[in-house]
N, C-alpha and C positions, 0 to 999 in steps of 0.2 A: 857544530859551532853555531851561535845565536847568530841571526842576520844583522848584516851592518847599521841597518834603520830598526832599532829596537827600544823599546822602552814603555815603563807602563802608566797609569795617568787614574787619578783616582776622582780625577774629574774630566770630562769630555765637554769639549768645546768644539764648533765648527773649523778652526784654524787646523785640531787636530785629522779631523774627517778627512778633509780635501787630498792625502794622499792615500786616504782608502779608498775613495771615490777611482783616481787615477791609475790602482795598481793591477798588474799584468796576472791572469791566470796560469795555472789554480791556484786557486784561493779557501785558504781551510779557513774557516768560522764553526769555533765551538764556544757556546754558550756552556758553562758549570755551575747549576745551582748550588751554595757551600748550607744545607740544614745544619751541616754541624762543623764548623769552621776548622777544626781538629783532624779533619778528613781530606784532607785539600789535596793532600797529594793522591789517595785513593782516588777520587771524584774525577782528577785531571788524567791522571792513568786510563781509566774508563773512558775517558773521553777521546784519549789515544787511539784505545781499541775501536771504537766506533767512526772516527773519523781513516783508520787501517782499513775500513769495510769499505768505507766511500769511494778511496784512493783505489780501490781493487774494481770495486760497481763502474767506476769512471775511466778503468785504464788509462791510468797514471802511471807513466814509467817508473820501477821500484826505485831506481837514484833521485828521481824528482821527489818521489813522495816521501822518500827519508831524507830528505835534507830539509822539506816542509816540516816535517815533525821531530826537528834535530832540538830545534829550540822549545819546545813545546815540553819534548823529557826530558831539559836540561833544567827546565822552570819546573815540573815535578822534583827533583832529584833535590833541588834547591830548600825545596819546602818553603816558597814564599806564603806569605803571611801577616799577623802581626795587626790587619783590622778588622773594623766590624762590619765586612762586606758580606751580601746576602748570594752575591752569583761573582761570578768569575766568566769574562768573556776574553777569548783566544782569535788572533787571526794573524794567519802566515800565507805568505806569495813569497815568490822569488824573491830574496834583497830584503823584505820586508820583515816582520813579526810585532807584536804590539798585543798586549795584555793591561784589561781593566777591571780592576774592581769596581764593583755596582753595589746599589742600595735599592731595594725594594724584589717584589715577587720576578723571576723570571724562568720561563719554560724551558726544560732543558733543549739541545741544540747539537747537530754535528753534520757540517754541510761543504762538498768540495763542489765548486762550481767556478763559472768565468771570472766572475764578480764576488766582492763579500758581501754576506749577507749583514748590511748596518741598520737595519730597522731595531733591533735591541737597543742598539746603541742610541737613536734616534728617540727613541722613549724615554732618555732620559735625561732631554736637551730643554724638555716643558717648563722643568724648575730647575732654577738657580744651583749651579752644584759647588761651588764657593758663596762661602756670606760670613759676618762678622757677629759675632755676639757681644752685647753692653749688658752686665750685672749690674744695675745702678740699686745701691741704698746707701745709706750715711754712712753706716760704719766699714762697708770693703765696697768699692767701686772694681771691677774688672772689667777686658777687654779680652776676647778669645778671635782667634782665628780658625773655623770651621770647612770642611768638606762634609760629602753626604756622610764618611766615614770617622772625622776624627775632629775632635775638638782639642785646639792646643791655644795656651796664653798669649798673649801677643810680647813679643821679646822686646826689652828697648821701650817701654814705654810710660818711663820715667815723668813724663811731663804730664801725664793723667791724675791727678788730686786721688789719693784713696781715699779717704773719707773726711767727712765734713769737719771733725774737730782736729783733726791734725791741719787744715787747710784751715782752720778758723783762727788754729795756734799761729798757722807763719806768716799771715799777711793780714791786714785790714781792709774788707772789701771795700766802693766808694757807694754813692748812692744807696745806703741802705737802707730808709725808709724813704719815703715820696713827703709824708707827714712827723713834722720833727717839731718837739718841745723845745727837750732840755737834753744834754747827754746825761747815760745812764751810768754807771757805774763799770769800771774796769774789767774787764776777762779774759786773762791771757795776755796775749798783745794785741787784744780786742780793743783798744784804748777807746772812749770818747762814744762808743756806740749807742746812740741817740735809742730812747723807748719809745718816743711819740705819743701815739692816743691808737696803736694799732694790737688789736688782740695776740695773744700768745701766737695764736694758731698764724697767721696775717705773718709775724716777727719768722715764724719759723719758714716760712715759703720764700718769705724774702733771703731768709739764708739760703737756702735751699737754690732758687733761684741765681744766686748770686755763684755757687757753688757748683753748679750744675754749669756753669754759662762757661766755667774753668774745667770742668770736667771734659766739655765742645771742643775745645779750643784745641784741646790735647790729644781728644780721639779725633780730630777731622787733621789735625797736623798727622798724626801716625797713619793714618787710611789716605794719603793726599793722593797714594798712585794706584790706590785699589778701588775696585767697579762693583766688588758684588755691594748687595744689600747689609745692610745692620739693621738685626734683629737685638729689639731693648727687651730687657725681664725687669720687673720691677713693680714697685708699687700702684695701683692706678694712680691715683692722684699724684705722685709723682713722676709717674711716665708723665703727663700731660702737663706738666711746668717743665720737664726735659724737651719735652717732639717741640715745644716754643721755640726754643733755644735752639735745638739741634741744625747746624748746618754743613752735617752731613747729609749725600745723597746719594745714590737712594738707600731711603727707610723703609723697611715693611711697614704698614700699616697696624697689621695685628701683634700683638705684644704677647710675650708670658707673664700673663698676671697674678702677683703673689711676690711676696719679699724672695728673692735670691739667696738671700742669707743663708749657710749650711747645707744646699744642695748640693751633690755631688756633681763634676762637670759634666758625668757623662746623663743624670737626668735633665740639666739642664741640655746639650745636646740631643738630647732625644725629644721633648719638648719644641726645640726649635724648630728642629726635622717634620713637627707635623704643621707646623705654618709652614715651611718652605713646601713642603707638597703640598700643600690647600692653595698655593699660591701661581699662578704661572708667569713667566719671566716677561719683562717689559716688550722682549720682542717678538714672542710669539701670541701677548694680547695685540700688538698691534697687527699681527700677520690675522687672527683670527677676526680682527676691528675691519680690513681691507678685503678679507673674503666675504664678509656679511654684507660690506656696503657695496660691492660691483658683484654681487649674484645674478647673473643672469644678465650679465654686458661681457663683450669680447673680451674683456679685464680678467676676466675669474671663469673657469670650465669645472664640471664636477662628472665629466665625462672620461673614464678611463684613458681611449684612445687619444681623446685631445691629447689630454694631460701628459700621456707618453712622449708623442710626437714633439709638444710644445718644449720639455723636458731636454731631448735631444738635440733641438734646434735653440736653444740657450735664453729659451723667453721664459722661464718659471722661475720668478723672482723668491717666491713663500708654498712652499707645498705642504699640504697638511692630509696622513695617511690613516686611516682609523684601525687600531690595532689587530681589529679581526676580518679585515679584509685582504683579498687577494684576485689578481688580473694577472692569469698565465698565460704565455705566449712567446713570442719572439721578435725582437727589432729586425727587418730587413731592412740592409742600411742604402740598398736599391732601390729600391721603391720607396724611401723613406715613412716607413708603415708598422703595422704589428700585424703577423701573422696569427691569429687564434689559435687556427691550425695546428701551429707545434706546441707544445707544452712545457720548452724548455728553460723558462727562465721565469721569476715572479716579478710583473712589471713593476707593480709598485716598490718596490725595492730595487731595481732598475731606473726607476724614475727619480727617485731619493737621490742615486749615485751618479747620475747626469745631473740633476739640479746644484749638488756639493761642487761638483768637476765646474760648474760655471759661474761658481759665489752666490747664489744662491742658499737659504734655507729653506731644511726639511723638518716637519717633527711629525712622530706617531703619538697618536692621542686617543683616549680612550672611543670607543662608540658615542657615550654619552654628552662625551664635551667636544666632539665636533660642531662648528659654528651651521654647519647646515647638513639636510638628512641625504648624506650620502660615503661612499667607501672612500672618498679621495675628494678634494678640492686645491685649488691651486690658482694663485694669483699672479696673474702675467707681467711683465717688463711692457710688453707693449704686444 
């Protein structure tokens, strides 16, 4: 039977972390890379038998250890499915189970221990795993709702203008030149629209403009109680009379440039996906922004040991892990200390899961885009 706290999340957020931080060993973590998504239940089987070895290496009573993997062959059996995820990560405790689909490269995985191992998970807390996508061009305006895995229309959102000349047809914008003669000639129920002394090009920004301003109105009423970002595609020069306007927030900065028109949604999803990974999320530039500027004040430590202890005792406000490092050992919760000596546990992934336990953020980040040259850093509460 699947354990009572069950469910999977195709996007990972720290609200979800906080009870894997707190849950009770053993703890199975298996990481499934899907190369061919069609194989899901093979890949997960495999990963049965492999985490079978661990439970056996760790003498794990056989009742404990088949009821950890009860829910694990029920989710095999299932054949879950159905995105474009690249790995599949697994983690079951007592009570517990919880399964995520991921996006991007990950190593495979199969590890029974006190704790689970969340640093996978952690690496992919850098970017934004919700965000909104705007098609904007004259003739089909959309709004999409995306994860790393799936791009879907936004339901309900009637109030967004599809395109300029159906919206030119059912109302008459006000102020639509700055510079006004004479009125022009009738179009639609365009009545009275003045020509001025303003060039074609001038005439058509100002529709535009005007057009766009109603486009706003509609995507920031629809997004009023969502936080990710909205990423625009669109033309340059009419991105850049939209981002005026736009009052929604936040915006990616970087756009998909080129008309929208007749791409498929999932190129346009895929597109997105590489600004949102060129991008890292508003709070881990600032975690990043706070470890640069108290480098080398009792604020910030890039000292293993610190970092543990500090970890433990509930002062690691922003922890930042570099994905190919590693500090084995063991907490002595007597001494309040890490023993070198034993080799039982990865601190840094230890450190992650006391940081999570205390509201605190973790993220793992590459080698390269660590804020300073070292395997770990971490900025303190006090």
């Amino acid at each position: 039977m699947i354990a009572e706290d069950t469910y999977t999340h195709e996007a990972v957020s720290f609200a979800d972390l906080k009870p894997l931080a707190t849950a009770k060993g053993p703890c199975l973590t298996a990481v499934v890379p899907l190369p061919n998504p069609a194989q899901i239940e093979t890949q997960i089987k495999n990963a049965i038998r492999g985490l079978q070895k661990k439970l056996v290496e760790r003498a794990v009573r056989p009742d404990t250890g088949s009821g950890l993997l009860a829910p694990i062959e029920e989710l095999a059996a299932a054949k879950v499915g159905g995105t474009w995820a690249h790995a599949l990560i697994l983690l079951s405790s007592p009570g517990l189970f919880r399964y995520y689909l991921m996006h991007g490269p990950f190593k495979e995985l199969q590890a029974v221990e006190d704790r689970f191992q969340i640093r996978p998970l952690l690496a992919t807390l850098a970017h934004e795993a919700r965000f909104h996508l705007l098609a904007l061009s004259q003739k089909n305006v959309r709004l999409f709702h995306c994860t790393q895995h799936r791009i879907e229309p936004a339901a309900h959102s009637e109030t967004i203008p599809k395109s300029l000349e159906a919206w030119m047809n059912s109302q008459q914008p006000d102020h639509m030149l700055a510079s006004r003669s004479s009125a022009g000639p009738s179009v639609g129920r365009m009545k009275g629209v003045v020509s001025g002394t303003s060039t074609d090009r001038e005439r058509e920004d100002e529709y535009l403009a005007h057009f766009f301003k109603e486009v706003d109105k509609g995507v920031s009423a629809h997004l009023r109680n969502e936080t990710g970002p909205l990423v625009l595609a669109g033309v340059e020069y009419k991105l850049a009379i939209y981002r005026r306007l736009n009052s929604y927030r936040p915006a990616l900065e970087s756009a998909i440039n080129g008309s929208p028109d007749g791409l498929p949604d999932r190129t346009l999803h895929q597109r997105a996906m590489e600004l949102i990974e060129s991008t890292f999320t508003e709070r881990l530039q600032k975690t990043i922004m706070d470890v640069r500027e108290h480098a080398g004040t009792p604020r910030s430590s890039t000292d293993p040991r610190t970092v543990v202890q500090a970890a433990f005792q509930g002062r690691v406000l922003d922890l930042l892990v570099a994905d190919n490092a590693e500090y084995w050992g063991a907490w002595n919760e007597g001494t309040q200390d890490v023993d070198t000596g034993n080799r039982r546990e990865e601190l840094l992934n230890t450190a992650a899961l006391q940081t999570l336990q205390h509201n605190g953020h973790a993220f793992v980040l590459k080698e390269s885009d660590m804020p300073v040259k070292a395997a770990v850093a971490a900025f303190f509460r006090f």
